[in-house]
C-alpha positions as CSV (number, residue, x, y, z in Angstrom):
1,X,-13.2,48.3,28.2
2,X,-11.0,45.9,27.6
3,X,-12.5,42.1,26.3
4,X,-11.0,38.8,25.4
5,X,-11.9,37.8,21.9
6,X,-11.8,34.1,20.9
7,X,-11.9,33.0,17.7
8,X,-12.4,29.6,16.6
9,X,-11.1,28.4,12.5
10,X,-10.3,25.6,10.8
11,X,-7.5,24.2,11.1
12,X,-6.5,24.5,7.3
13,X,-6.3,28.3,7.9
14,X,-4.5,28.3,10.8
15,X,-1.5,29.3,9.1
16,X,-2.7,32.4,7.7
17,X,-5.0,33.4,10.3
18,X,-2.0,33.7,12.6
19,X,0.3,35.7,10.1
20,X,-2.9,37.9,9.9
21,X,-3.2,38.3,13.2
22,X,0.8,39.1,13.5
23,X,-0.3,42.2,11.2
24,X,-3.3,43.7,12.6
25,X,-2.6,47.1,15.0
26,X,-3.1,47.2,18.0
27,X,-3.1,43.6,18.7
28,X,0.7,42.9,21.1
29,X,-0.3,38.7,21.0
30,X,-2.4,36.1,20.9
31,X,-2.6,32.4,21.4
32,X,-3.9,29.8,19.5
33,X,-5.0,26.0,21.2
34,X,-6.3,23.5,19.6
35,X,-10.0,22.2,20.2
36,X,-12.7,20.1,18.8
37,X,-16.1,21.5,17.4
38,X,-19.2,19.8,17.8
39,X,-22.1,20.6,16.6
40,X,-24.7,20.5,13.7
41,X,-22.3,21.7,10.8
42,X,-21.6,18.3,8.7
43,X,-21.6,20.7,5.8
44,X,-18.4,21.9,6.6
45,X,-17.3,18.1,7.7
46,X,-14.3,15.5,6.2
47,X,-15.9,11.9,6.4
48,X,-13.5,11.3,9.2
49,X,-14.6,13.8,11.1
50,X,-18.7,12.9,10.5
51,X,-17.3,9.5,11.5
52,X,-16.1,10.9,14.8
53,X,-18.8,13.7,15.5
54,X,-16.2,16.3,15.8
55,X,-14.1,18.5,13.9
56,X,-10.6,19.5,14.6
57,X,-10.4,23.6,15.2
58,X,-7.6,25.8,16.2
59,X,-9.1,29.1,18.6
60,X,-6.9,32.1,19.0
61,X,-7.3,34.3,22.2
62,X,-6.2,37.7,22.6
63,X,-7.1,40.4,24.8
64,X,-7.7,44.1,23.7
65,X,-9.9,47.6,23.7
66,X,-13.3,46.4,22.8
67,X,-13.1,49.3,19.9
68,X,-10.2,47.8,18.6
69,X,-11.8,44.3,19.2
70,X,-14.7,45.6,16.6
71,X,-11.8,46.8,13.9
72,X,-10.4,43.3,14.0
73,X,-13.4,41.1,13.7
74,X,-14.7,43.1,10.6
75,X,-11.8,43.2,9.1
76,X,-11.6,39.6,9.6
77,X,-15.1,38.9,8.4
78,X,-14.0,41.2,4.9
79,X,-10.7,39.2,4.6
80,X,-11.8,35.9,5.0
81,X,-15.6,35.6,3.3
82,X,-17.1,32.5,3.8
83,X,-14.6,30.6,6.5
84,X,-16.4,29.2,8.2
85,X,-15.0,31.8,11.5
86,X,-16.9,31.7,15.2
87,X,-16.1,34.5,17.2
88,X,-16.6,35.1,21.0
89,X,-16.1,39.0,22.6
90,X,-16.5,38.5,26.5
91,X,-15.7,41.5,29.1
92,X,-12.5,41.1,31.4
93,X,-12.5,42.6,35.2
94,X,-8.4,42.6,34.6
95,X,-5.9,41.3,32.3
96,X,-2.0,41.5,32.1
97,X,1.3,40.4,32.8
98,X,1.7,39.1,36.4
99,X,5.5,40.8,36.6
100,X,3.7,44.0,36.2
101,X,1.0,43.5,38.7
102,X,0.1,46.2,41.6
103,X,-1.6,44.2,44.2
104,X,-4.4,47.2,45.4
């Protein structure tokens, strides 16, 4: 099955969270957007950021075999120990390229 994985990092990793990503098989893209995280983590806060109730996060999305998704994430988890990393892993009905699309 194929699944979209999200992953959401700070943005002080971004950098070498995409080279990573550039390296791991299997994986043909991604894309990375910026967004805000809210929530109950101050620990992992600047004082700015405490200030504002937000922190500034970078997610990258990529879509793949949900076998290959499972490779990535715990290889990610062993590579990067204590980053602070969410992860998302959501089923897709279809995904693709829209010059390649058979209309059934």
């Amino acid at each position: 099955m194929v699944c979209l994985v999200s992953i959401i990092i700070s943005k002080n990793i971004e950098d070498v969270v995409a080279d990573w990503l550039l390296e791991q098989e299997g994986l043909t893209g991604f894309n990375s957007i910026p967004v805000n995280g809210y929530g109950l983590g101050e620990k992992h806060m600047s004082i700015s950021e405490k200030v504002t109730g937000r922190t500034a996060r970078v997610m990258f999305q990529f879509h793949i075999e949900e076998m290959q998704a499972e490779t990535i994430l715990l290889n990610l988890k062993s590579d990067f120990p204590g980053s602070d990393i969410h992860y998302m892993v959501t089923p897709l009905k279809s995904a693709g390229n829209l010059s390649s699309f058979i209309e059934l």
